[in-house]
Backbone bond lengths (Angstrom), bond angles and torsions (degrees), N, CA, C in turn:
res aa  C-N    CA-C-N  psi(-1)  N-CA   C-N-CA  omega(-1)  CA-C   N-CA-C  phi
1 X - - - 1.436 - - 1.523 109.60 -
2 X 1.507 109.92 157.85 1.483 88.76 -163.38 1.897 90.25 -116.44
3 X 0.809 140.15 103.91 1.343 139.41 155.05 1.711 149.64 -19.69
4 X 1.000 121.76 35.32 1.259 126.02 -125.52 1.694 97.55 -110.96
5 X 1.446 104.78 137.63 1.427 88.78 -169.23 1.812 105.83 -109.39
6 X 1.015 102.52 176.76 1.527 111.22 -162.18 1.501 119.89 132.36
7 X 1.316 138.91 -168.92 1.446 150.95 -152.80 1.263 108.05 -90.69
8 X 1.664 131.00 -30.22 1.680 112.35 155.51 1.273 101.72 -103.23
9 X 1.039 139.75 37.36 1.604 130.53 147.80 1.847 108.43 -77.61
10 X 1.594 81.40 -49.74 1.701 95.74 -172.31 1.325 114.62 -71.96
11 X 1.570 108.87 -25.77 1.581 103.89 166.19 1.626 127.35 -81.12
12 X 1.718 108.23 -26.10 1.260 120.74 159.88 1.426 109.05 -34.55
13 X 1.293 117.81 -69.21 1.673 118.62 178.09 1.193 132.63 -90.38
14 X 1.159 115.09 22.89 1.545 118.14 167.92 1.805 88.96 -95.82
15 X 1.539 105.00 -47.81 1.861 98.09 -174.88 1.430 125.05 -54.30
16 X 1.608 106.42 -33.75 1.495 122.42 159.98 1.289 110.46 -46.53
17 X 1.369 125.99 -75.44 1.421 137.22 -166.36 1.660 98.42 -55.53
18 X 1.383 111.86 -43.54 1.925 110.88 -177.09 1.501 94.78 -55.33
19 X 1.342 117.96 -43.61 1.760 110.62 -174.45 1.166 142.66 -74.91
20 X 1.547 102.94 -45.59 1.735 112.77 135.51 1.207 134.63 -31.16
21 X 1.714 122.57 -46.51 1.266 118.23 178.80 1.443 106.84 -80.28
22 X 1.443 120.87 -49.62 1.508 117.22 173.62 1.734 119.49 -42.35
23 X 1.450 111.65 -23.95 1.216 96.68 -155.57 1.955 93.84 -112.50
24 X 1.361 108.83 3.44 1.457 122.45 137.58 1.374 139.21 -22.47
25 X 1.482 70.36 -72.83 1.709 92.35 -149.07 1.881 83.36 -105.71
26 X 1.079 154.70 -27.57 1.142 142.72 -171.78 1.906 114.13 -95.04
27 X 1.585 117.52 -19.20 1.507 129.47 163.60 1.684 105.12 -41.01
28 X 1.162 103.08 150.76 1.562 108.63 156.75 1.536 118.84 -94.71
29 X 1.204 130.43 115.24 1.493 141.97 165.86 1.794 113.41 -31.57
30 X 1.137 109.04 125.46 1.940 81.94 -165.61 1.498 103.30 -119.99
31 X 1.414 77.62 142.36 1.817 95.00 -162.09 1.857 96.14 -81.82
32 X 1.840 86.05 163.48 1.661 86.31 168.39 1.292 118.70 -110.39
33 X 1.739 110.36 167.92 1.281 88.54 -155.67 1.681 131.42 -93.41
34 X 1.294 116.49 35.35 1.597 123.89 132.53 1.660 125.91 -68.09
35 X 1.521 130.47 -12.36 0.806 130.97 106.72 1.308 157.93 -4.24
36 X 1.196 111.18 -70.23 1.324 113.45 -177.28 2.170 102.93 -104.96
37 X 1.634 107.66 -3.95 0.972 81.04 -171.49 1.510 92.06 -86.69
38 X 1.413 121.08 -25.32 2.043 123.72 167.51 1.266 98.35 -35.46
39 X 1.506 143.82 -39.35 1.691 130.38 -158.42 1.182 82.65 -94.25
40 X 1.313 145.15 -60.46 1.782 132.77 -165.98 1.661 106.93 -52.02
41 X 1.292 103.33 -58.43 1.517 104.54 163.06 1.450 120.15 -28.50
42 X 1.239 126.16 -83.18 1.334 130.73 168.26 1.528 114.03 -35.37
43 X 1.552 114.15 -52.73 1.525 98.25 177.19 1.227 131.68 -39.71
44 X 1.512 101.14 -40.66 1.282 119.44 -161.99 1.705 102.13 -74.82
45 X 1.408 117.50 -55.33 1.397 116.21 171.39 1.632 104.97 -30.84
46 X 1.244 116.07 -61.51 1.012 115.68 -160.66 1.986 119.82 -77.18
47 X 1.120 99.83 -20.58 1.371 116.85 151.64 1.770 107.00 -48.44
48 X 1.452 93.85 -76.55 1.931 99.56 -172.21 1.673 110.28 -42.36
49 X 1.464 117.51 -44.98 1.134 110.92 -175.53 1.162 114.29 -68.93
50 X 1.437 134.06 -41.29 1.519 132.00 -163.16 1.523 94.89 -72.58
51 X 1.632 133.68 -53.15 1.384 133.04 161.03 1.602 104.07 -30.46
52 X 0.973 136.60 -78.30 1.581 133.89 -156.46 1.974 103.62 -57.96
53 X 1.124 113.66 -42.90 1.434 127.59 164.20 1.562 108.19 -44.27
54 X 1.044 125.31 -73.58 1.548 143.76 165.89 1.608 105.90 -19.48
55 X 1.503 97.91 -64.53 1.775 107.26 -172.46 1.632 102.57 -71.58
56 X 1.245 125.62 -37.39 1.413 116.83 166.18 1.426 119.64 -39.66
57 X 1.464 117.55 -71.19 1.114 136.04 -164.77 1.703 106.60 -64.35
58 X 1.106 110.33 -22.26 1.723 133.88 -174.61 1.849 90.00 -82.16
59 X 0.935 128.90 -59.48 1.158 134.38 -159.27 2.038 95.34 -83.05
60 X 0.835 118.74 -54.25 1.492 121.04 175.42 1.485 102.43 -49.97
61 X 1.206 126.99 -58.54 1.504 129.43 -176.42 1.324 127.92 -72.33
62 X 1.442 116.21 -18.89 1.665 137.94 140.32 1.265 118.31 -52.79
63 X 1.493 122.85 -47.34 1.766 117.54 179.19 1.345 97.73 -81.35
64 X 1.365 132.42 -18.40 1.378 123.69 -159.73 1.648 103.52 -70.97
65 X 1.658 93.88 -54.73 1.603 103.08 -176.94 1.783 116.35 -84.62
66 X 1.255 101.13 7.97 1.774 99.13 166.34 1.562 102.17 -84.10
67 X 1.234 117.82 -25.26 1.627 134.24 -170.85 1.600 106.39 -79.09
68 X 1.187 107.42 -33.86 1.594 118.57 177.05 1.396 118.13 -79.69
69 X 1.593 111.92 -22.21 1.411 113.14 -165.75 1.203 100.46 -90.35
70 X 2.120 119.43 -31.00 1.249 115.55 -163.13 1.319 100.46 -66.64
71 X 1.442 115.41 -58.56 1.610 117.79 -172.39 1.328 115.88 -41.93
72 X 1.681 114.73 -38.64 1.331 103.91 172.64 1.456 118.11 -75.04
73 X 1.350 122.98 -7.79 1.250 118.90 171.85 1.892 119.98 -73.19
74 X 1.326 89.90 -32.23 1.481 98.28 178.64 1.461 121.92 -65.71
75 X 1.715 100.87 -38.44 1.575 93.99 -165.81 1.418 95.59 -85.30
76 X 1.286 133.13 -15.55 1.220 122.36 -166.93 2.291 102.84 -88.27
77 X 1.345 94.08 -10.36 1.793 87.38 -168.21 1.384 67.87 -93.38
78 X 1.550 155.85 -43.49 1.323 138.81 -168.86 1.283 124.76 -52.99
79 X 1.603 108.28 -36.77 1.349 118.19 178.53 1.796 128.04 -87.26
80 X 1.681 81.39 -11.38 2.010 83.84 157.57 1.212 105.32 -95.03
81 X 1.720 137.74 -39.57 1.095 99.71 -164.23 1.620 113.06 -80.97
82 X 1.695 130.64 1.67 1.379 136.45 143.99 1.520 102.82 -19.75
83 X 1.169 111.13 -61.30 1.492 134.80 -135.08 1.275 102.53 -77.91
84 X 1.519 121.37 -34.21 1.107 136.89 -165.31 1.245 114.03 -92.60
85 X 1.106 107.81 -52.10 2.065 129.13 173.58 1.710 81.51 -50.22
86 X 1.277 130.81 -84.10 1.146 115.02 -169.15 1.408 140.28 -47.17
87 X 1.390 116.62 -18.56 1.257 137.44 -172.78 1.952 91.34 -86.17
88 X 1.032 120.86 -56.00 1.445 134.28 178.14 1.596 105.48 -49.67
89 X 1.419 124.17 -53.75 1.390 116.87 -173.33 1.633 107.97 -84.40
90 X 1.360 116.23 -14.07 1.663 122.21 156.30 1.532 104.74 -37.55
91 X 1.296 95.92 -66.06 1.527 108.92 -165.67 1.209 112.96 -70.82
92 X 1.288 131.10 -18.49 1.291 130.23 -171.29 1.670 92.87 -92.41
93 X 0.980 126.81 -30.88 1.493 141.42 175.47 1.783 111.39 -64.84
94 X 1.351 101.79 -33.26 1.466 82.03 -170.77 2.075 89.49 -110.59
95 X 1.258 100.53 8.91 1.733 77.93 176.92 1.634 106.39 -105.80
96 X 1.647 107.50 -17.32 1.586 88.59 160.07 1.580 121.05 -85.96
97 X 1.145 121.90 9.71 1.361 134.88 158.07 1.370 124.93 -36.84
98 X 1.557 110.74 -53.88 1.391 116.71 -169.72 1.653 105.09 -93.73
């Protein structure tokens, strides 16, 4: 290598030193792996809980709309057999008619 001093020598190693320090201070430190298996651990806790949350809210919003369907089942079997009683005394209306 040839050494040579002057204005890209000196910039040669200031860009070095910019890269070195960047690549310092911006690396990740690396854990071992009791370490990293504590963060999988935790994920996972935290996995299980947001799942169990999920099935709550899944299960709350399932009884909610079984509750919605009955009522709509009611008023609507209420409003045929309305429908019917009336249709029945029609008829009873027009056959003592004649």
């Amino acid at each position: 290598m040839n050494f040579e001093f002057g204005k890209d020598r000196e910039e040669k190693i200031d860009k070095f030193l910019d890269t070195v320090a960047w690549w310092h201070h911006e690396k990740q430190i690396p854990t071992g792996l009791f370490a990293t298996i504590g963060r999988i651990e935790t994920n996972l806790a935290d996995l299980n809980k947001n799942i169990k949350e999920s099935n709550n809210s899944s299960i709350n919003l399932t009884s909610a709309l079984n509750k919605i369907t009955l009522w709509g089942v009611i008023i609507a079997g209420s409003g045929i057999l309305v429908a019917l009683t009336s249709l029945i005394l029609e008829l009873i209306k027009y056959l003592h008619a004649k």
